[in-house]
PARO-993929 format. One record per residue (C-alpha): residue number from 1; residue in one letter; x negated, y, z. Coordinates in steps of 0.02 Angstrom, whole numbers, plus 50000, padded with zeros to 5 digits. Example, Ala and Ser with C-alpha at 12.3 -4.5 7.8 and 13.67 -1.06 7.14 Angstrom:
PARO-993929
+-----+------+-------+-------+-------+
!  nr ! rest !     u !     v !     w !
+-----+------+-------+-------+-------+
!   1 !    a ! 49385 ! 49775 ! 50390 !
!   2 !    s ! 49316 ! 49947 ! 50357 !
+-----+------+-------+-------+-------+
end
This chain:
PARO-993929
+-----+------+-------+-------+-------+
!  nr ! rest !     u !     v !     w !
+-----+------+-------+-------+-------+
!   1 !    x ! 43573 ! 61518 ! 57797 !
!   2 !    x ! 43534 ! 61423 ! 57945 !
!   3 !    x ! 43319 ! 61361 ! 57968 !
!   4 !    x ! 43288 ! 61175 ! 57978 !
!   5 !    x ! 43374 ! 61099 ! 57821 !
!   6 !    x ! 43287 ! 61017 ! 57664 !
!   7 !    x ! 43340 ! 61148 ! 57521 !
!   8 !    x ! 43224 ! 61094 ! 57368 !
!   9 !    x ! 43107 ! 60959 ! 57335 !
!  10 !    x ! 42928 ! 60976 ! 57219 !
!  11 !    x ! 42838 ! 60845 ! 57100 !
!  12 !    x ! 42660 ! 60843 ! 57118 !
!  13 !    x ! 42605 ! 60745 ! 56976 !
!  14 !    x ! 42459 ! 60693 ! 56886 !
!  15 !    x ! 42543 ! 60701 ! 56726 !
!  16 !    x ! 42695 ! 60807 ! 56718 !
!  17 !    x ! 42727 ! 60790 ! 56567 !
!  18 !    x ! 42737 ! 60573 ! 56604 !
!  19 !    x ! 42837 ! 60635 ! 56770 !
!  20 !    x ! 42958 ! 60730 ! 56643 !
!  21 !    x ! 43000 ! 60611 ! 56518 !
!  22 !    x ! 43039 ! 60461 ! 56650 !
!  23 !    x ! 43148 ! 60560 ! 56766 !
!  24 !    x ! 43251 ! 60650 ! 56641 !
!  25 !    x ! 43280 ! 60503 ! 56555 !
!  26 !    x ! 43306 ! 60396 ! 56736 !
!  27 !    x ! 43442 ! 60527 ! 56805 !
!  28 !    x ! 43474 ! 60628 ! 56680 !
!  29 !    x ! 43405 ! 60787 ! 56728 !
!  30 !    x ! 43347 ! 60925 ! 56623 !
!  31 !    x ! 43217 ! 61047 ! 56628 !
!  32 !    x ! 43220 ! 61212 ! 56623 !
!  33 !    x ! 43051 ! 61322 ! 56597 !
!  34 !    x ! 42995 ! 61485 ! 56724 !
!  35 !    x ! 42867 ! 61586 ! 56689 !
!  36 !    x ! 42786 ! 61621 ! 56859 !
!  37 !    x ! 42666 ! 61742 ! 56793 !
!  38 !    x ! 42487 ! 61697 ! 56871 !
!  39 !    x ! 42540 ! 61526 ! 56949 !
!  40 !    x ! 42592 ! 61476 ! 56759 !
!  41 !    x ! 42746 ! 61418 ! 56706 !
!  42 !    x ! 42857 ! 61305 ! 56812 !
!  43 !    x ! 42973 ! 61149 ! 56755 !
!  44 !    x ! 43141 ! 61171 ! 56871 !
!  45 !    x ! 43215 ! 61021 ! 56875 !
!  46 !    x ! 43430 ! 61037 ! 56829 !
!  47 !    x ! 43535 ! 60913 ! 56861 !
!  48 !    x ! 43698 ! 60977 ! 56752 !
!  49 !    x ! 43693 ! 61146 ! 56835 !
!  50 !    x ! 43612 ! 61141 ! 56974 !
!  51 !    x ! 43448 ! 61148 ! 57024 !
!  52 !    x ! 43363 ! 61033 ! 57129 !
!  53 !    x ! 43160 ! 61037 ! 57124 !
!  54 !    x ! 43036 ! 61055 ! 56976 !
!  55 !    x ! 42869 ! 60989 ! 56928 !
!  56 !    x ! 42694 ! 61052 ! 56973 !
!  57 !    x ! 42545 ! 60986 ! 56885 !
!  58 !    x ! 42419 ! 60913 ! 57032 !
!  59 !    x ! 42247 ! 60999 ! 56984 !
!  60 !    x ! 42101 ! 60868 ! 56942 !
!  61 !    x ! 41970 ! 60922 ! 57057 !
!  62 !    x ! 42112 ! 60891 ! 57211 !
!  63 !    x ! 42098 ! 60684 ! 57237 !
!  64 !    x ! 42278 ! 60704 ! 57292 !
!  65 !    x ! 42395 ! 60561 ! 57209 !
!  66 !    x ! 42566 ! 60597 ! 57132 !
!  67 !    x ! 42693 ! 60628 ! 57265 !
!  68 !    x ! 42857 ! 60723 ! 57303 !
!  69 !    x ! 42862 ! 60879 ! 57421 !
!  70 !    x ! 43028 ! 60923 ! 57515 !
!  71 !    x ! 43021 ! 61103 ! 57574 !
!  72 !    x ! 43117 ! 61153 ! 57718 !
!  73 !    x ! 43203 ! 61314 ! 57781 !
!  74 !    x ! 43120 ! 61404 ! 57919 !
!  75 !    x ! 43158 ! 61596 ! 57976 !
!  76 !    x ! 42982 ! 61648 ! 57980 !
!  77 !    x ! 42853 ! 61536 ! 57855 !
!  78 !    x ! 42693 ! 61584 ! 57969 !
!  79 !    x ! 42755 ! 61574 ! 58137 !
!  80 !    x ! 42803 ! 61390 ! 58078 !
!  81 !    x ! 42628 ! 61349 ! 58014 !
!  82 !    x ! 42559 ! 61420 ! 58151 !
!  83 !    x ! 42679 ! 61310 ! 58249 !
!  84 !    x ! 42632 ! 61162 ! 58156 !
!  85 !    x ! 42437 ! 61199 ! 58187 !
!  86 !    x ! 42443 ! 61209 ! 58373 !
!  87 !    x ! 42532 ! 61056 ! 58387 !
!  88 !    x ! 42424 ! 60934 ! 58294 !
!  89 !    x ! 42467 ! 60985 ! 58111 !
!  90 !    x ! 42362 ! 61060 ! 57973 !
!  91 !    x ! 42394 ! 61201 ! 57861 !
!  92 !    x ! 42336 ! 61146 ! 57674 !
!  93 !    x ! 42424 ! 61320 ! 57599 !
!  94 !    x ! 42442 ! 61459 ! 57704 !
!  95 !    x ! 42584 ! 61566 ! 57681 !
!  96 !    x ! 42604 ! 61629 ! 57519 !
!  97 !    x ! 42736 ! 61732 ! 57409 !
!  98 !    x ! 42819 ! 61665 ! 57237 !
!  99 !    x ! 42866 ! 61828 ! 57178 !
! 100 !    x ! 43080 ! 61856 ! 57171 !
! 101 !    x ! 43098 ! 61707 ! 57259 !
! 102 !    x ! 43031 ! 61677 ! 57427 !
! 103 !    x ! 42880 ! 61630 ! 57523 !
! 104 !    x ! 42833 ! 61456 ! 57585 !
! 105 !    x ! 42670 ! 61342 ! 57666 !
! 106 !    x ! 42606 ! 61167 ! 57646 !
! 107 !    x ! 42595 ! 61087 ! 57805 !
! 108 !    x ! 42521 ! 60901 ! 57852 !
! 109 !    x ! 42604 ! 60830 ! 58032 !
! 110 !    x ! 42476 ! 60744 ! 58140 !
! 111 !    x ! 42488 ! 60564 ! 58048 !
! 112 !    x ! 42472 ! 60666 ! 57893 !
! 113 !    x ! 42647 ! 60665 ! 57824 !
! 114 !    x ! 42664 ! 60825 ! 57724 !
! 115 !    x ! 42813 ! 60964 ! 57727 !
! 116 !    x ! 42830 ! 61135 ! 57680 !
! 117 !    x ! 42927 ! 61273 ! 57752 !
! 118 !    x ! 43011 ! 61379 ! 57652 !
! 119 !    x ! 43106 ! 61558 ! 57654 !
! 120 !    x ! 43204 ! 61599 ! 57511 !
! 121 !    x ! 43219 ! 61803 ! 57460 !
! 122 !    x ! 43395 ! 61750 ! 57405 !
! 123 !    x ! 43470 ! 61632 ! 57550 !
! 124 !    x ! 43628 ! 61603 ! 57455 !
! 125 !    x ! 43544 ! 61516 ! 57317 !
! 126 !    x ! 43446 ! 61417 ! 57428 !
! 127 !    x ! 43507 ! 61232 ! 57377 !
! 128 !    x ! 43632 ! 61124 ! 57480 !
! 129 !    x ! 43559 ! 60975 ! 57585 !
! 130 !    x ! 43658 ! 60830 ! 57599 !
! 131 !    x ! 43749 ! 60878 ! 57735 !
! 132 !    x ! 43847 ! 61041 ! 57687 !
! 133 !    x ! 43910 ! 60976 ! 57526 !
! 134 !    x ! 43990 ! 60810 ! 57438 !
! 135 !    x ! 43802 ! 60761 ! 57345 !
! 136 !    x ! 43841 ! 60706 ! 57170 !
! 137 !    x ! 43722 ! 60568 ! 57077 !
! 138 !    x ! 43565 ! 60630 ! 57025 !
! 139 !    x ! 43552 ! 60753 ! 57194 !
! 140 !    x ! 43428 ! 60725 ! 57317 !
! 141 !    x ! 43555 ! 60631 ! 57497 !
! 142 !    x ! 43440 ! 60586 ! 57610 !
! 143 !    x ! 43252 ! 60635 ! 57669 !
! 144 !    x ! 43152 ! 60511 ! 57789 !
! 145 !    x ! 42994 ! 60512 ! 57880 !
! 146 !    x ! 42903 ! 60332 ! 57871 !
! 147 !    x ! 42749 ! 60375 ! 58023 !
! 148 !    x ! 42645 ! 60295 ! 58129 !
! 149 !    x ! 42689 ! 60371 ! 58275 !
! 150 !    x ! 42875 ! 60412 ! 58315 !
! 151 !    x ! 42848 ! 60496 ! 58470 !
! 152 !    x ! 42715 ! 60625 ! 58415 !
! 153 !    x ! 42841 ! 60674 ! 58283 !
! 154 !    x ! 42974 ! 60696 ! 58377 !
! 155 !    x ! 42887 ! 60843 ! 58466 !
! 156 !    x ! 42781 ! 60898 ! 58318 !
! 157 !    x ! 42951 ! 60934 ! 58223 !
! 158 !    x ! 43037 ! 60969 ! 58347 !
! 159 !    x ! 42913 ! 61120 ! 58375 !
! 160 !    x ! 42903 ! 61169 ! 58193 !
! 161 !    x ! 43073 ! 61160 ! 58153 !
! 162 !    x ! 43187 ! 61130 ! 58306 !
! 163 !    x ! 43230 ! 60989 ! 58261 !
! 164 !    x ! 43315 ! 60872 ! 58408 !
! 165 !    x ! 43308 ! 60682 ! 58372 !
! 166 !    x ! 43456 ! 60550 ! 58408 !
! 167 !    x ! 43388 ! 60356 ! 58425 !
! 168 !    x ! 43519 ! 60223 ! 58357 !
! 169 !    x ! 43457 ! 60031 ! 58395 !
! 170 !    x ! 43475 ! 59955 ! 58223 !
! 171 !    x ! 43461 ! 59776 ! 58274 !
! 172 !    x ! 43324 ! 59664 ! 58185 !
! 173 !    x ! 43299 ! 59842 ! 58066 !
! 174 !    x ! 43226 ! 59902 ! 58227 !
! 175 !    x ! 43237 ! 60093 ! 58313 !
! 176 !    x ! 43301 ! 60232 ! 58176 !
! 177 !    x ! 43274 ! 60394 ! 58221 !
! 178 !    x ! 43399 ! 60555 ! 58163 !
! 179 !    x ! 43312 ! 60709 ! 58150 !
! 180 !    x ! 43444 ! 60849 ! 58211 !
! 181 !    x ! 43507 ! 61020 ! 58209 !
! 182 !    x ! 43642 ! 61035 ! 58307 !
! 183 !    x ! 43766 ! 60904 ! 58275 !
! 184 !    x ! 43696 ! 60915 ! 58085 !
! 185 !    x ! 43583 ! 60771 ! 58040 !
! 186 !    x ! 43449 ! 60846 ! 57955 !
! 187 !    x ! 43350 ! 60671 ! 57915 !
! 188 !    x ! 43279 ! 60518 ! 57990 !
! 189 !    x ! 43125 ! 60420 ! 58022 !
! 190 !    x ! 43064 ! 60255 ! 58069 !
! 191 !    x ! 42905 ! 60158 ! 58113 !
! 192 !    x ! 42806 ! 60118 ! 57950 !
! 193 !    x ! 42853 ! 59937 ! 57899 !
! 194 !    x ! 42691 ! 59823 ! 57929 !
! 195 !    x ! 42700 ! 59748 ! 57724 !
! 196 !    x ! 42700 ! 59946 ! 57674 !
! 197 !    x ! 42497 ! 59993 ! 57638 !
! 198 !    x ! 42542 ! 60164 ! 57624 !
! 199 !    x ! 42480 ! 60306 ! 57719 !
! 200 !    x ! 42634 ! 60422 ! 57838 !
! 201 !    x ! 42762 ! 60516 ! 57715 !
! 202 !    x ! 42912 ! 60590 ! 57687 !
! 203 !    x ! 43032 ! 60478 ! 57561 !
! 204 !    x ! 43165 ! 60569 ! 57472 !
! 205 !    x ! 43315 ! 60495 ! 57396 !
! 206 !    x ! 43428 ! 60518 ! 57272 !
! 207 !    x ! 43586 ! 60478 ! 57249 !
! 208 !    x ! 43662 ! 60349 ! 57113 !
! 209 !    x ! 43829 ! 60243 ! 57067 !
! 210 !    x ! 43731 ! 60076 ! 57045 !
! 211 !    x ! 43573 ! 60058 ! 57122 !
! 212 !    x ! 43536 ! 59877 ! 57067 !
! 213 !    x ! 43581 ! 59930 ! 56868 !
! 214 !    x ! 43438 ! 60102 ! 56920 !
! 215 !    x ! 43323 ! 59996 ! 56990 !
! 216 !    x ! 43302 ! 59903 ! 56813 !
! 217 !    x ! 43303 ! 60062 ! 56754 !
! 218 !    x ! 43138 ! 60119 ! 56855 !
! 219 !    x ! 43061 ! 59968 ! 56775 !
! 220 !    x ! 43109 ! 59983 ! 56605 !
! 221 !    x ! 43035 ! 60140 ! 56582 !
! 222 !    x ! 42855 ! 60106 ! 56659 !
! 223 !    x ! 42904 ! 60121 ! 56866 !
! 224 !    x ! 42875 ! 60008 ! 56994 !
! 225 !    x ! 43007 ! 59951 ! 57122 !
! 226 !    x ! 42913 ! 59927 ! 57285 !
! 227 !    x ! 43077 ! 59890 ! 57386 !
! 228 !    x ! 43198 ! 59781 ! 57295 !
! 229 !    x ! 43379 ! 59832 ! 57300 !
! 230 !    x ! 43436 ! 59816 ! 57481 !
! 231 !    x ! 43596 ! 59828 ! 57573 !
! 232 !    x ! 43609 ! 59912 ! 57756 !
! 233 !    x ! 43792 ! 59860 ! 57823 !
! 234 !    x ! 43897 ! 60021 ! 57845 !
! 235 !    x ! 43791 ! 60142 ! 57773 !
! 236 !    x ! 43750 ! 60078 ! 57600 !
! 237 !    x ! 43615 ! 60030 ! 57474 !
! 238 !    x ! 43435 ! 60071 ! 57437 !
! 239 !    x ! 43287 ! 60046 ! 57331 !
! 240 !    x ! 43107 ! 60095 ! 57365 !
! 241 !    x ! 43030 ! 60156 ! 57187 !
! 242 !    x ! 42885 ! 60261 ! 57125 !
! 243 !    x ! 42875 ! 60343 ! 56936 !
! 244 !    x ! 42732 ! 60273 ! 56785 !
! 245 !    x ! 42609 ! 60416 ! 56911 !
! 246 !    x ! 42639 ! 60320 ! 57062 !
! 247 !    x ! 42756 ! 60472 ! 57141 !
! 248 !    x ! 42880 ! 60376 ! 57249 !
! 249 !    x ! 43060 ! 60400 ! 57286 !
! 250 !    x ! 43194 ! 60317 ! 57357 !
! 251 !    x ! 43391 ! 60279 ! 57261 !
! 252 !    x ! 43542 ! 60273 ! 57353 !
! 253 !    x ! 43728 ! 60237 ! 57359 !
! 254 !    x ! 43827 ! 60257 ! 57499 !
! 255 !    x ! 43939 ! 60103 ! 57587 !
! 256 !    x ! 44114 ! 60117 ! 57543 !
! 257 !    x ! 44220 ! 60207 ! 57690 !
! 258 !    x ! 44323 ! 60093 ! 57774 !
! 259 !    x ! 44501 ! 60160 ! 57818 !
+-----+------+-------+-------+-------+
end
């Protein structure tokens, strides 16, 4: 299993159980409970058979809002923390064991974006990014960095993860970056837009078949839409969203191939 590649993505919530009940009922997924022993019991998130992140209630005495965490594949957890501190970052949880299934870290870049690196015990059950399988709806597609400073994160990542970065010129859209490993896209970023209040993160998206019909969705069961349904011309069609605990996400569907 190669390092650098999203593989699972957490919900930090302030209310899980709100968190549960609007996602499962948004895309369907279902949860399945693991007892992790000391660090409690642990709501994987299914969608049909596969899973694809779970739930972890935020504790109150953190002042840390709702907000999704993508982990991401590295050979050696430590040596990318340690990375990661000497190039501007910030370790919030050193590395530490889940026991039977890996060991991972919560790192902040310098703008304050967080990530975590992640080494499974059992690499082939380490879940497929977007770019080594055909995604299906309800599967996390797409991961992108909204920051304050492209060019710090270009070597910040680049450091932790290897990561090599490809600029396309989107026109009036502005400068996109790709995130690379190899000739694998491994995500994206962009400048934070100047009508978005909110601090540097990582957005994750998931995939849908309609998402203007998910979008009313979102609303109808307590969301918010902060980015109306929007079309980018090739590539496809996006919303901007956050759950009832102010966690937000991203929904996607892809532009029909032409040919």
């Amino acid at each position: 299993m190669s390092a650098g590649k999203f593989c699972w993505h957490d919900l930090m919530s302030t209310d899980p159980d709100v968190s549960r009940e609007f996602f499962t009922k948004l895309f369907g997924w279902t949860v399945s409970p693991m007892d992790m022993g000391e660090m409690g019991t642990y709501q994987m998130l299914m969608n049909g058979e596969t899973g694809i992140g779970g739930i972890v209630p935020l504790d109150d005495s953190v002042p840390v809002p709702s907000h999704w965490i993508g982990y991401v594949t590295a050979d050696d957890v430590d040596a990318a923390l340690e990375r990661g501190a000497n190039h501007g970052g910030r370790t919030c949880v050193p590395g530490t064991d889940i026991p039977e299934v890996g060991r991972f870290g919560v790192l902040t870049d310098p703008s304050g974006a967080v990530i975590s690196p992640f080494k499974s015990l059992h690499e082939a059950e380490e879940g497929s990014d977007n770019q080594e399988c055909v995604p299906i709806p309800g599967s996390f597609c797409w991961n992108e960095l909204l920051t304050d400073d492209v060019d710090q994160a270009k070597a910040f990542y680049g450091e932790v993860f290897g990561w090599s970065t490809l600029d396309n010129d989107m026109g009036e859209m502005g400068t996109y970056t790709l995130f690379r490993d190899g000739e694998t896209d491994r995500g994206g970023m962009m400048t934070m837009p100047p009508n978005v209040s909110a601090p540097p993160h990582w957005l994750h998206y998931v995939l849908v078949a309609d998402v203007d019909a998910k979008a009313g969705e979102v609303t109808d069961l307590g969301g918010n839409v902060f980015c109306q349904p929007t079309s980018i011309p090739g590539i496809g069609r996006f919303a901007v969203c956050s759950d009832p605990t102010g966690a937000t996400f991203a929904i996607f569907k892809g532009a029909p191939k032409q040919g």
